[in-house]
C-alpha positions as CSV (number, residue, x, y, z in Angstrom):
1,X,-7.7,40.8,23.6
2,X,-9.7,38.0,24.8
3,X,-8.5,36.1,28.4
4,X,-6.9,32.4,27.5
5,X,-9.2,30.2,28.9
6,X,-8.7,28.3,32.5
7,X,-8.9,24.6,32.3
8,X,-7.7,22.2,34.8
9,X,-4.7,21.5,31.9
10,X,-3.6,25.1,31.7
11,X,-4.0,25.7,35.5
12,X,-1.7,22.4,35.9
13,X,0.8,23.4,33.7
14,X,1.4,26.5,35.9
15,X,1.1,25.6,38.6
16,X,3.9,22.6,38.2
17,X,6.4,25.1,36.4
18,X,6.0,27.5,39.5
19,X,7.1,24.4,41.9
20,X,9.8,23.7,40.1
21,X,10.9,27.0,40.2
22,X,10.2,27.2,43.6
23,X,12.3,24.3,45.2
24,X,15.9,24.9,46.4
25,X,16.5,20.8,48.1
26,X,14.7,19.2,45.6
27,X,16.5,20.1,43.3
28,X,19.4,18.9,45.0
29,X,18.8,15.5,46.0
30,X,18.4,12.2,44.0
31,X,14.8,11.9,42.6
32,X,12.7,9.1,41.5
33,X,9.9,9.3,39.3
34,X,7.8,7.1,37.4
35,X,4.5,7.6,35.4
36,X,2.5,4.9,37.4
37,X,-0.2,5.8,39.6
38,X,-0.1,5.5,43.1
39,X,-2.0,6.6,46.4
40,X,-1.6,7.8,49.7
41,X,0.2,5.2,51.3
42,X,1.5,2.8,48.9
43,X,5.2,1.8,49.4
44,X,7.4,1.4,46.4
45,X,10.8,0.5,45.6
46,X,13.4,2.4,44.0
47,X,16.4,1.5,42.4
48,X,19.9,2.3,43.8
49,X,22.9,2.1,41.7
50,X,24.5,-1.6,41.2
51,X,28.3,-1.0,43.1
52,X,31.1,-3.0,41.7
53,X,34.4,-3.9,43.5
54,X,37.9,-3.3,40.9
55,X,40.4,-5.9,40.9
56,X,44.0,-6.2,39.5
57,X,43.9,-8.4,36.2
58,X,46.2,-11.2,36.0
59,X,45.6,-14.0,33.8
60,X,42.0,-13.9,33.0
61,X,38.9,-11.5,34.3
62,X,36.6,-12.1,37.1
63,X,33.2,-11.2,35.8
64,X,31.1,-9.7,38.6
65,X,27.2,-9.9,39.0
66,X,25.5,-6.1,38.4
67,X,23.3,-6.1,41.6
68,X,21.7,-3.4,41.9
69,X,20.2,-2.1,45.4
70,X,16.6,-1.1,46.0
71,X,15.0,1.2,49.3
72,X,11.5,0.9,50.1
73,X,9.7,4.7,50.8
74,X,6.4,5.2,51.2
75,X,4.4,7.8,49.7
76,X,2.7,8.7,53.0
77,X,2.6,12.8,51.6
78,X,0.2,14.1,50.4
79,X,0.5,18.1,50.1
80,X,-2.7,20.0,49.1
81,X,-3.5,23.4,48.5
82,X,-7.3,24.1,48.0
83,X,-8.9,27.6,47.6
84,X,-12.2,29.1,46.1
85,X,-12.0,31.7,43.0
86,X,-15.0,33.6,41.9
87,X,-15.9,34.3,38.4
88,X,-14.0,37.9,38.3
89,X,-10.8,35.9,39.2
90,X,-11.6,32.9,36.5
91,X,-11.9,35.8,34.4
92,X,-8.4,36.7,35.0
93,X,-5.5,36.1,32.1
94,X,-3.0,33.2,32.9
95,X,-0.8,35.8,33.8
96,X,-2.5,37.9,36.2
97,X,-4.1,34.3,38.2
98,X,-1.0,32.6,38.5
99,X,0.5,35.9,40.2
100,X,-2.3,35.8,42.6
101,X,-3.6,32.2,43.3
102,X,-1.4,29.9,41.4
103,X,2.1,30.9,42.8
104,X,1.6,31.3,46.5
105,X,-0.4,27.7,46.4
106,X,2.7,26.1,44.8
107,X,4.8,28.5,46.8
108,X,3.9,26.8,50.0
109,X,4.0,23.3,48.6
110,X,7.5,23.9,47.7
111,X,8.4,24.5,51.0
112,X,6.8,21.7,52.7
113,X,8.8,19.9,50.4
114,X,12.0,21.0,50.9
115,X,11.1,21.2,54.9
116,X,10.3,17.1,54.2
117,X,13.7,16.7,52.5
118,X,15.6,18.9,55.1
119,X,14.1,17.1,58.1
120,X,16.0,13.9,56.6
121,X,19.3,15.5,59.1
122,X,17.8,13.2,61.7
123,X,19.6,10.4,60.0
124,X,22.6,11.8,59.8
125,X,24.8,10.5,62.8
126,X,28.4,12.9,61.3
127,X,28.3,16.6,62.2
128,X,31.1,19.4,62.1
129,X,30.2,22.3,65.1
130,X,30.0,25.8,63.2
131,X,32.9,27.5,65.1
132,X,33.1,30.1,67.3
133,X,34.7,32.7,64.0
134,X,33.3,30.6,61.5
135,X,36.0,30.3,58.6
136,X,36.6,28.4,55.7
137,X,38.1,25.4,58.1
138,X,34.4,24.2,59.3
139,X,33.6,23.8,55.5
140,X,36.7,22.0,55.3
141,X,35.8,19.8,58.0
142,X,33.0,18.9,56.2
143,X,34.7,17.7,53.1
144,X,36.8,15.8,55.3
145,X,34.3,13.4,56.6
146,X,32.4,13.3,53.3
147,X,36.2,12.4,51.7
148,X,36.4,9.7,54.9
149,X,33.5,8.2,54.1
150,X,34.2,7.8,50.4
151,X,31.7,9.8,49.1
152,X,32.3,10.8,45.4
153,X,33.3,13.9,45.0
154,X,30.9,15.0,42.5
155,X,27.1,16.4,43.3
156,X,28.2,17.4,46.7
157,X,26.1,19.9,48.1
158,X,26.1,22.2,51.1
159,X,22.8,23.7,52.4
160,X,22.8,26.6,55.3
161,X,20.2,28.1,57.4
162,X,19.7,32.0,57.0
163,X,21.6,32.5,60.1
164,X,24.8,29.9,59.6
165,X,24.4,31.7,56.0
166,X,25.1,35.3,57.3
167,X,27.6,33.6,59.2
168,X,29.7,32.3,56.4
169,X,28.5,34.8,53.1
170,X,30.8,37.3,53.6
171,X,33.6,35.2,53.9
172,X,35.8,35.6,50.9
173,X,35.5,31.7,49.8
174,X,32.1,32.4,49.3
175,X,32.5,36.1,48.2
176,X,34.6,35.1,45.2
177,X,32.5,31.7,44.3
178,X,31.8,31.0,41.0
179,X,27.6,31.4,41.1
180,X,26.2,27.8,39.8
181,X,22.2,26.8,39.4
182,X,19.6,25.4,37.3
183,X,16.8,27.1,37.9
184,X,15.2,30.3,39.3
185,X,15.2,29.2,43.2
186,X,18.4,27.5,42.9
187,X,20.3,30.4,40.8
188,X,18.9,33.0,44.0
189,X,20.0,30.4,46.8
190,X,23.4,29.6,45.4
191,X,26.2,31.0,46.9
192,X,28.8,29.3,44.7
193,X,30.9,26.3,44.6
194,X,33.2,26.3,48.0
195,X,35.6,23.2,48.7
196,X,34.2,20.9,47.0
197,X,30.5,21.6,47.9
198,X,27.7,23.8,45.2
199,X,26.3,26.2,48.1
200,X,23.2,27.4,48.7
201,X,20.6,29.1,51.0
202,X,17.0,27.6,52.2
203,X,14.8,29.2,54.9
204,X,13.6,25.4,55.5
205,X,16.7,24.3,57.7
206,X,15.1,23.0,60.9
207,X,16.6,23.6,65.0
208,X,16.7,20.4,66.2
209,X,15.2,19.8,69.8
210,X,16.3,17.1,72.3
211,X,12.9,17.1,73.6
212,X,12.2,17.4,76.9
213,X,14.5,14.7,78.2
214,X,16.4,16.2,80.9
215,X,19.1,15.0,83.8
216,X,18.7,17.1,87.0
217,X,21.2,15.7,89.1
218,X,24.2,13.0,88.2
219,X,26.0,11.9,85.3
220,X,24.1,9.9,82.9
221,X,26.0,6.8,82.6
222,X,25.7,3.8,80.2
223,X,25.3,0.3,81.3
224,X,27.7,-2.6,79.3
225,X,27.3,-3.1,75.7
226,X,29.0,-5.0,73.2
227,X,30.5,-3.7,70.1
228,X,27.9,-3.6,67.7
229,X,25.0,-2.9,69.1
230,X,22.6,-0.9,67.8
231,X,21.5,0.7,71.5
232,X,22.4,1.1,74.7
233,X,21.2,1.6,78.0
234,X,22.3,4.8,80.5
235,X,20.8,5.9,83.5
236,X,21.2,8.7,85.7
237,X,19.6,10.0,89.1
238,X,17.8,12.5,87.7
239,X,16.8,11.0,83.8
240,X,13.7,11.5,83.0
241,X,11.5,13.1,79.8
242,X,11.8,12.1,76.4
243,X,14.8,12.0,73.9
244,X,13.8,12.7,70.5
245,X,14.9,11.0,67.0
246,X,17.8,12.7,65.6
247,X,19.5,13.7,68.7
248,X,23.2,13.2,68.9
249,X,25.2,10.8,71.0
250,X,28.9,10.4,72.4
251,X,30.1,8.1,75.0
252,X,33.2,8.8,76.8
253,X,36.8,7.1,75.8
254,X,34.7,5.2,72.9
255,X,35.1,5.7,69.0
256,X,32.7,7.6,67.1
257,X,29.6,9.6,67.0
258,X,25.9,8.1,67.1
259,X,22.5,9.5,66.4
260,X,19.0,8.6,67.8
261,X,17.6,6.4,65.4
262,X,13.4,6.7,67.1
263,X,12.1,8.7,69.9
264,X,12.9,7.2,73.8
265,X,11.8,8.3,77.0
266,X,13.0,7.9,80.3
267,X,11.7,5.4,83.2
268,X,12.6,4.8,87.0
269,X,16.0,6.9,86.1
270,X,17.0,4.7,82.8
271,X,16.8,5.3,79.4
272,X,17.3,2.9,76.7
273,X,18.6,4.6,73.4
274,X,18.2,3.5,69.8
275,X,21.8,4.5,67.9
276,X,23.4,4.4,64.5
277,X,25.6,3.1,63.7
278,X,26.3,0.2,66.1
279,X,28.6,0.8,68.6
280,X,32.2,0.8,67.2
281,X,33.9,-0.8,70.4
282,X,32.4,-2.4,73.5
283,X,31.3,0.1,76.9
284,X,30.8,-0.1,80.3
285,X,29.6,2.7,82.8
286,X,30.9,5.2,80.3
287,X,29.8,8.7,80.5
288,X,27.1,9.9,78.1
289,X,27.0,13.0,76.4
290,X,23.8,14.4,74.7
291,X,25.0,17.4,72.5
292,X,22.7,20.4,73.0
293,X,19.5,21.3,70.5
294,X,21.6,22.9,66.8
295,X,20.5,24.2,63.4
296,X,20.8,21.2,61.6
297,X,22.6,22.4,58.2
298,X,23.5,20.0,55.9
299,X,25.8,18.8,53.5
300,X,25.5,15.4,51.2
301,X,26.1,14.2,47.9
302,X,23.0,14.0,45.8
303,X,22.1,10.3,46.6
304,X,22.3,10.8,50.2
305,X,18.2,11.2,50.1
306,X,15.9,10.6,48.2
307,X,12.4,11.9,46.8
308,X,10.0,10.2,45.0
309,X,6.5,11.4,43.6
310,X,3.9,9.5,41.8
311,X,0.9,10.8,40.2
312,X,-2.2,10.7,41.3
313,X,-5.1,9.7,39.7
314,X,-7.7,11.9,37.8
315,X,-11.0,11.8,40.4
316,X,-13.5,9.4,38.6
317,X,-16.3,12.2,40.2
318,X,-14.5,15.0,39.2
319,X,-15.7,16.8,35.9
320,X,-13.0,18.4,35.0
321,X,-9.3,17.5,36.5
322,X,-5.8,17.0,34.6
323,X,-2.4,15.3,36.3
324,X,1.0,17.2,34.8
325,X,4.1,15.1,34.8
326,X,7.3,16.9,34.3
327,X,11.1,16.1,35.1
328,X,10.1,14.3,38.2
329,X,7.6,15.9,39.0
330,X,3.8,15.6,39.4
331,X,0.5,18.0,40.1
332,X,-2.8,17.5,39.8
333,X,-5.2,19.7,39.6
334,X,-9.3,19.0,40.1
335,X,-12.0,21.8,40.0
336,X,-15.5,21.3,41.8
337,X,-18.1,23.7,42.6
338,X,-19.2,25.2,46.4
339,X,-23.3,25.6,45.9
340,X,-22.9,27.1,49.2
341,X,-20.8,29.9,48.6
342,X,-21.7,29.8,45.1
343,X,-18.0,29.5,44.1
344,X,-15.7,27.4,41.9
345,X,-13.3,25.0,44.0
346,X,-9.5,24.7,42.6
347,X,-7.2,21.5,44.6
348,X,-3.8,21.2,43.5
349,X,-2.2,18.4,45.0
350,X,0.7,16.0,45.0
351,X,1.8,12.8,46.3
352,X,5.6,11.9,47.2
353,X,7.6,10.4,49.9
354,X,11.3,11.2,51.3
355,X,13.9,8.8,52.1
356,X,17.4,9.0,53.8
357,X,19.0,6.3,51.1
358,X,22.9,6.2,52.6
359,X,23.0,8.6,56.1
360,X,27.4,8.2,55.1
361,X,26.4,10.4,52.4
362,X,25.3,13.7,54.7
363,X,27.3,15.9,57.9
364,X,25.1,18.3,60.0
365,X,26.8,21.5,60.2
366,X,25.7,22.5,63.6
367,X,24.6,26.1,64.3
C-alpha cells in the first residue's frame, strides 16, 4: 500500500489536531481568534462582553447603550518547534511520522501554552491556603470568594498541581464526580465537577517565588498611605533583595488582600511595592506581611484570561508552507532544505498572546 504523501498541508493538519488534543488550560479559558494575519509583536484588541445594569419597570423603559469592553494583548509568543527528518522518515505513513516527530513537537508547544496561561496566577490578588487535612471546605472556600465577587456560576473551573491533586483525588467529592471533558487531554485531566467548579489536573501549575527579597532583622513596616492607592511604601532594618510580581501582600488591622502587580527591589532599607487592588482603607506604620513562596493552583470562570492566536503568514521564501486554522487555533508549518546535513527542515510554529481580562474572576489555591 503506497505511503500518503507528506506536504506541508497534511503535516499541518496533524500536527494542529495533536495540539488540540494536547491542551488541558486552553481549553479552559476564553479564546479569541480571528483569521487575520499578524506578527510577532502586534497588539490587538479583543472584545469583552457589553454588561448591562437591570432596573425595575415603572411607567416606561430605560433603554441602555450596549458598550461593549475591549483588552489590548499583545502577541509577543511565538512558540516553535524545528527539527530535521531524513528521507527514510519522509517515507514514513502519516501514521507512523506523527507518532514519532509530529506529536512530541506539538506535545511541547502545548505545554508552553498552558505554562503561558497558568503563569496568569500572578494577577490574581484572592487565594484560599490548601489546609493542613485538605477537605472539601478549601474548595468551598473557593467558591465563596468566586460567589463574593459575583462571578457567574457557569464555566467555573478549578485547576490543581500534581501534588495539591494527590492531595484532594481521593477525597470522596472528587471520588464520586461526575467525569466531564471535551477532548482527549481534558477527558484524562478531569476529575469531575466538585462545588461548583469542572476539575482537572495539569503538570503546568507553577511554585511561585518571592524572589530573593529578604528581611534579616525587624518588622517590615509600611509608611502612610491613603485609601486607594495603588502602592505603598514599607521599610525595615534589614530589607533588602527583590520582590517579585505576583507575590502576595497583607497589612496588619487593614481590609483585604493585595498582589504585586511588577517586580520591586529594595534600597537603603525601603521598598516601594506596586499592589492590586488599591488599598481598601488608609495605613500608617502597619505591619507587612509577605506570605511565603506557594503552588499557585487556580480557579476562574472561563473569561478570567484570555488567549488569543493569529496566524501567521505563509513565508514568501518558503517553497512549500501551509497555515491551518481550526476552532481557535492556528499552525503553520514551512519545510526548507539543510545542504549541509543534506536533510529536509520541518518548523511548525504559532503565534498567540495571554491576557489576565478580569483578575475578580480567579483564587490561587495555595499549596
Amino acid at each position: 500500500m503506497a505511503n500518503t504523501l507528506l506536504t506541508p498541508s497534511i503535516i499541518a493538519r496533524e500536527a494542529l489536531m495533536v495540539l488540540e488534543n494536547n491542551l488541558v488550560l486552553a481549553g479552559l479559558v476564553h479564546r479569541d481568534y480571528s483569521n487575520e494575519f499578524a506578527k510577532v509583536g502586534d497588539t490587538i484588541t479583543i472584545r469583552r462582553p457589553a454588561t448591562f445594569q437591570a432596573q425595575e419597570f415603572t411607567t416606561s423603559i430605560n433603554v441602555q447603550d450596549a458598550t461593549e469592553g475591549s483588552v489590548q494583548v499583545q502577541l509577543n509568543k511565538h512558540l516553535d518547534v524545528s527539527f530535521a527528518v531524513t528521507s527514510k522518515e519522509l517515507a514514513l505513513s502519516i501514521q507512523d511520522f506523527s507518532e514519532q516527530l509530529i506529536q512530541p513537537a506539538m506535545r511541547a508547544i502545548a505545554q508552553k501554552v498552558d505554562e503561558l496561561i497558568a503563569g496568569l496566577y500572578v494577577d490574581v490578588p484572592y487565594i484560599v491556603d490548601v489546609s493542613g487535612t485538605p477537605g472539601p471546605g478549601d474548595i468551598a472556600n473557593l467558591g465563596k470568594i468566586l460567589n463574593q465577587n459575583k462571578v457567574p456560576l457557569d464555566n467555573r473551573r478549578l485547576v490543581l498541581d500534581p501534588v495539591t491533586h494527590a492531595k484532594y483525588v481521593v477525597l470522596d467529592a472528587f471520588l464520586h464526580a461526575e467525569k466531564s471533558g471535551t477532548t482527549q487531554a481534558l477527558r484524562e485531566a478531569s476529575m469531575g465537577r466538585v462545588l461548583g467548579c469542572d476539575s482537572y489536573m495539569s503538570q503546568n501549575i507553577p511554585i511561585h517565588s518571592n524572589g530573593t527579597f529578604a528581611v534579616t532583622s525587624g518588622t517590615l513596616t509600611c509608611a502612610s498611605a491613603s485609601a486607594g492607592a495603588t502602592s505603598i511604601t514599607a521599610s525595615a532594618t534589614g530589607c533588602s533583595g527583590q520582590l517579585n510580581k505576583g507575590s502576595i501582600v497583607t497589612i496588619a488591622d487593614t481590609p483585604g488582600v493585595y498582589v504585586v502587580t511588577a517586580d520591586c527591589t529594595a534600597s537603603s532599607n525601603s521598598i516601594t511595592i506596586p499592589i492590586y487592588p488599591a488599598l481598601a482603607a488608609s495605613v500608617a506604620s502597619k505591619t507587612v506581611t509577605i506570605k511565603a513562596g506557594h503552588i499557585a493552583n487556580l480557579a476562574f470562570h472561563r473569561n478570567a484570561f484570555a488567549l488569543v492566536t493569529r496566524p501567521l503568514q505563509v513565508p514568501l521564501g518558503a517553497g512549500r508552507a501551509e497555515v491551518i486554522n481550526y476552532n481557535g487555533l492556528s499552525v503553520r508549518a514551512v519545510y526548507s532544505y539543510d545542504i549541509n546535513s543534506k536533510k529536509d527542515v520541518i518548523s511548525l510554529d504559532l503565534l498567540c498572546g495571554v491576557k489576565t481580562l478580569t483578575p475578580e474572576m480567579a483564587v490561587r489555591l495555595c499549596g
